[in-house]
Every structure is written in C-alpha cells, then in structure tokens.
C-alpha positions in Angstrom: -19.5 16.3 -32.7 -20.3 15.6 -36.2 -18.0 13.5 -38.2 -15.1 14.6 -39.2 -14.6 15.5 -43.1 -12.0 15.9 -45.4 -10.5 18.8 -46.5 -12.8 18.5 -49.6 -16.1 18.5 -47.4 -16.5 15.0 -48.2 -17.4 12.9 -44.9 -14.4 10.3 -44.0 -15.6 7.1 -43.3 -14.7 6.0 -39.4 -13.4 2.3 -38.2 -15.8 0.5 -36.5 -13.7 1.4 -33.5 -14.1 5.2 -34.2 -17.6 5.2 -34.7 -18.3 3.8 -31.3 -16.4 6.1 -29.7 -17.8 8.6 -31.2 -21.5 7.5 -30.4 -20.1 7.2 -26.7 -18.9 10.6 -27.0 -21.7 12.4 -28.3 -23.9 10.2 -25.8 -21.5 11.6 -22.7 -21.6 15.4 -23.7 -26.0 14.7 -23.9 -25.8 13.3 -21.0 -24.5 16.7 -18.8 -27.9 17.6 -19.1 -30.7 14.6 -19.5 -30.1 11.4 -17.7 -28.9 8.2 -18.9 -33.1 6.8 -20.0 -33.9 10.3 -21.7 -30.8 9.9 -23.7 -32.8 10.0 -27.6 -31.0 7.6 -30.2 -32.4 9.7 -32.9 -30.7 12.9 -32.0 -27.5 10.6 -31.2 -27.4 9.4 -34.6 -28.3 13.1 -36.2 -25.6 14.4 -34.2 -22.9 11.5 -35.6 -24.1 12.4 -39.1 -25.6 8.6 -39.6 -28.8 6.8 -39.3 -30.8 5.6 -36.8 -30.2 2.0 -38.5 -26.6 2.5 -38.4 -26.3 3.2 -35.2 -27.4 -0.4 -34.0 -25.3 -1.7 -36.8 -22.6 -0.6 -33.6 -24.7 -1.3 -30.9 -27.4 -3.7 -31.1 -29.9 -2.6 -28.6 -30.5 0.9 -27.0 -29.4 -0.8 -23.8 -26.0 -1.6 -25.4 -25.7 1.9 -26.1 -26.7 3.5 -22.5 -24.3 0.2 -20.8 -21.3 2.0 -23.0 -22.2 5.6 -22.6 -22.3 5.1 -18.7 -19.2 2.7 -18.3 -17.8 5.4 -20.2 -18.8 7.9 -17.8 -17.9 5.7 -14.4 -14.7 5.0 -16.1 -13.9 8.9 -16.8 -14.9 9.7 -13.0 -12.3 7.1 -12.1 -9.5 8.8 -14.1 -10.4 12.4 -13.1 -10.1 11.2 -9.6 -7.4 9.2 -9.5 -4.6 11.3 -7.3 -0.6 11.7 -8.2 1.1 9.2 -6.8 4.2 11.2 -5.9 2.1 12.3 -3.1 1.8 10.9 0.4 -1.0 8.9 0.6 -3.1 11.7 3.1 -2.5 13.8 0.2 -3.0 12.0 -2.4 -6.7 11.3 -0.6 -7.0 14.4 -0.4 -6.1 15.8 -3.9 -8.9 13.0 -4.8 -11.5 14.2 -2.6 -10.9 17.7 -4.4 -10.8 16.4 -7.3 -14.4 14.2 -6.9 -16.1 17.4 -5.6 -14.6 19.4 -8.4 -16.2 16.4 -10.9 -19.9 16.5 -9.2 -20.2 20.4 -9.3 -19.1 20.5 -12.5 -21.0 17.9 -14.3 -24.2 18.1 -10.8 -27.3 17.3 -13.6 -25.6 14.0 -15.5 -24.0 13.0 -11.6 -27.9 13.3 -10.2 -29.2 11.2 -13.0 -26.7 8.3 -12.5 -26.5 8.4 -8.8 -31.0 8.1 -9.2 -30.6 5.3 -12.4 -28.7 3.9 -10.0 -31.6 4.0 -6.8 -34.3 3.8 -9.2 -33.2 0.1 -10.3 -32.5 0.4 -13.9 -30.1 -2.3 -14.0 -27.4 -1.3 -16.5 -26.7 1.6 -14.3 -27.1 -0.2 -11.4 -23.9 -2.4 -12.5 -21.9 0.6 -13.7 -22.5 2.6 -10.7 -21.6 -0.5 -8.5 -18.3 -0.7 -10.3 -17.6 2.5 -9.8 -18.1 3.3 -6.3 -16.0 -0.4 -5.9 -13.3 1.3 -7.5 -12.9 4.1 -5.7 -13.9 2.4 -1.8 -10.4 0.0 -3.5 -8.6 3.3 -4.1 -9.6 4.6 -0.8 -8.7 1.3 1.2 -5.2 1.0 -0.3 -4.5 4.7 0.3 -5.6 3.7 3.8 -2.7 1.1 3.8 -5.4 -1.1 4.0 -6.0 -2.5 0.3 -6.1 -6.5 1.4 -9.7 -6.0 3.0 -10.6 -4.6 -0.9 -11.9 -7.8 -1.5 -13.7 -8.7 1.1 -17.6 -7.4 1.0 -18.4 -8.4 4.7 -14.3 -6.8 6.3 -15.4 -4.1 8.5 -12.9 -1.7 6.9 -14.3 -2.0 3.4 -17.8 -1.6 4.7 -16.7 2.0 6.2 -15.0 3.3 3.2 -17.9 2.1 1.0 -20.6 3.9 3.2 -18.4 6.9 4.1 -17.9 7.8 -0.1 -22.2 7.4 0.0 -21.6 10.5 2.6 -19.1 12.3 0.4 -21.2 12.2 -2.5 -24.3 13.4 -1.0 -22.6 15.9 0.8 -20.9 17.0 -2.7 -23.9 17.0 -4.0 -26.0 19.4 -1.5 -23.2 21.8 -1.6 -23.1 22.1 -5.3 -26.5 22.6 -5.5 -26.4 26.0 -3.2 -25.5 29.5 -5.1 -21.9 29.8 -4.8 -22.6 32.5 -2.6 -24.5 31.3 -0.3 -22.2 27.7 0.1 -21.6 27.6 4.2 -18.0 26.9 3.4 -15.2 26.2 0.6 -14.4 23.2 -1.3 -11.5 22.4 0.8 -13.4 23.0 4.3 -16.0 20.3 2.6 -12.6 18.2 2.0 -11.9 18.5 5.6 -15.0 17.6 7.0 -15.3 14.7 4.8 -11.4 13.5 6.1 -12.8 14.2 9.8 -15.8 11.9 9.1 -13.7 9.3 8.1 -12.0 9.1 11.0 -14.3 9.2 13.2 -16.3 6.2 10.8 -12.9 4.6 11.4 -12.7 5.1 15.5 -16.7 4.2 15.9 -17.3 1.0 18.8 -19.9 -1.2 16.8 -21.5 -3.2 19.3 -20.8 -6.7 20.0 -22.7 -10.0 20.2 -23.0 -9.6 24.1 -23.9 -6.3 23.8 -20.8 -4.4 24.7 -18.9 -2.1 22.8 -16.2 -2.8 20.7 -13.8 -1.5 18.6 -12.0 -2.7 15.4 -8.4 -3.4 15.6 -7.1 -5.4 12.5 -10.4 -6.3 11.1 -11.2 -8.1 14.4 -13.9 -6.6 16.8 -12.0 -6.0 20.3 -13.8 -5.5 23.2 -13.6 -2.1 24.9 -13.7 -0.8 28.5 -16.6 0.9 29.2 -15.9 3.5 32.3 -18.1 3.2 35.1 -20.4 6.1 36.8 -18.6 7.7 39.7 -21.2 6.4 42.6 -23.1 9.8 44.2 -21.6 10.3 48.0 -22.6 8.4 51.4 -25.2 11.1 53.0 -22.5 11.3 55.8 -19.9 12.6 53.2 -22.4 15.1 51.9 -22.7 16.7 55.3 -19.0 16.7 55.5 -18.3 18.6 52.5 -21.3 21.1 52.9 -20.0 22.1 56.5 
C-alpha cells in the first residue's frame, strides 16, 4: 500500500484527506495479524512511503492513530454485517449472523486482539468496541420489532440482545479456532444455535422482588404461575391401587 505514483514514477502528492485514509488503511491490513498496541508507527510510515514525522503531521499522537485505525475497523464490521433489507426481518437476522461469523473467521487474529484491547482496559478500544457492540444489540433490537428499548441501558430487552451477541461472538470465535475438519458443525448449524439461544434468552423468568418467577411481557416483569407438586397418595389409596 505504498503511495500511488504517476505514470512517470514520480510519487503524487495525497490530500490531507487521502493520506489519512491511507495510514488507516495500511494500519487495518497490519492489524489482521498484530493487535491494535503492537501496531509499529515506523513500519506504518515505511509502508505509506513518508516519515515517521509526517505521519503525526496527520495524527498527533500514536493514540490518534490506533482511535482511527480501530473506529475504522468497528465501523467496517458494522457494514459487512449489516443484512439486505429486502429481507424479512428473521432473515435478515439471520443473513447477519452469517455474515458476523463469516467476518470473525476470516479476520480470528485482529477480532481476538480487539475483543482482549477491549477486556484488557486500553481505553481507546474500549470506546470503539463499546460503540460497536451498541450498534449491532440496536440492529438486533429493531430487527426484533423492538428498536424503542435501543436506548434504554437498564430495558430488559436491550440487556438480552447485548449479552446474547457477547455469546455469539465467543461462540464464533471457539469455532473458528478448530481445524475446519474437526468443527462439530457448519456455519449455519452455529447460526441456528445462536437464533435458538436467543429465544430462549428472550422466554427466560428472571426472578422478582418477592422472589417468584417472572416473565417479561412489554418490558414489564409479569408474574408467572408456578405449578404445584402433585401431593404423594393417602396410605389408604396406595393399598387400593397395589391390590
């Protein structure tokens, strides 16, 4: 990704605008195998065909640069995965769930290092990566027909979409990581047991303040009925049945 030349072999000279997107580009196609921290400005710069110098001249600090090559990254995972609309929503859901697991095992070293930037603390991933997943649990929720509770942190339904795409990842991320021969099942069985999980996230009976069970009806805990245990027979009704 060197910069482009002329016909003549002399270097053209990129817009501001160019340049960065360039850095950002050469800094995304590093990044499929080093994470985000390991990322070394010096071989960024060598591989633009500029100096170290220059390169802060369009971005001022090394942090700058990993905030733009990882935005960059969150934002192309949100346009790989975003599903055609002419579908039903359960497809469309589906095409993106294909499509996210398609994403991880292609690009599984660069996904690992953001998903662990992320844990570790590093706070410009930690912002990026929190955008990201909020964009997708929004996708999810209005594919759900249920896109109002988006913007609510603390709505039951947002908290299940957010936690069941934590499962999806780490599941797409296990399977990945196994031989292709030796993967227990396909990319769409993994798809199906993902869809299966979220419905059954969806059905779960969180408890309630007194202790019963509940379920969720319209973002509003409801309590459920909780069957009794048939009572064991009278010892006179034993006898009965054994003669």
């Amino acid at each position: 990704m060197a910069a482009p030349s002329t016909s003549g072999g002399k270097r053209q000279r990129l817009t501001a605008a160019d340049r960065r997107k360039q850095l950002v580009g050469i800094g995304l196609m590093m990044l499929r195998t080093q994470p985000i921290h390991e990322l070394s400005i010096d071989a960024v710069a060598a591989e633009a065909g500029i100096s170290r110098g220059l390169l802060f001249h369009y971005f001022p600090t090394k942090r700058d640069f990993y905030v733009a090559v990882m935005s960059a990254a969150g934002r192309r995972l949100l346009r790989v995965t975003e599903p055609d609309p002419s579908l039903a929503p359960p497809d469309q859901l589906r095409q993106m769930l294909l499509s996210f697991v398609a994403f991880v095992t292609r690009r599984r070293d660069s996904y690992i290092s953001f998903v662990r930037g992320a844990a570790g603390g590093d706070v410009y991933v930690v912002e990026v990566y929190a955008e990201t997943r909020a964009g997708l649990t929004t996708r999810v929720l209005t594919l759900l027909g249920e896109e109002p509770h988006a913007g609510n942190p603390a709505s039951p339904e947002r908290m299940t979409a957010h936690a069941w795409l934590a499962y999806v990842e780490d599941l797409a991320i296990e399977w990945s990581g196994l031989p292709e021969s030796e993967r227990p099942c396909s990319a769409e069985d993994l798809v199906n047991q993902s869809l299966a999980a979220l419905d059954a996230l969806r059905n779960l009976t969180p408890a309630t303040r007194s202790g019963q069970p509940a379920r969720w009806t319209r973002g509003r805990p409801v309590r459920s009925r909780v069957p009794r245990a048939t009572p064991p027979p009278r010892a006179d009704q034993a006898g009965e049945s054994a003669g």
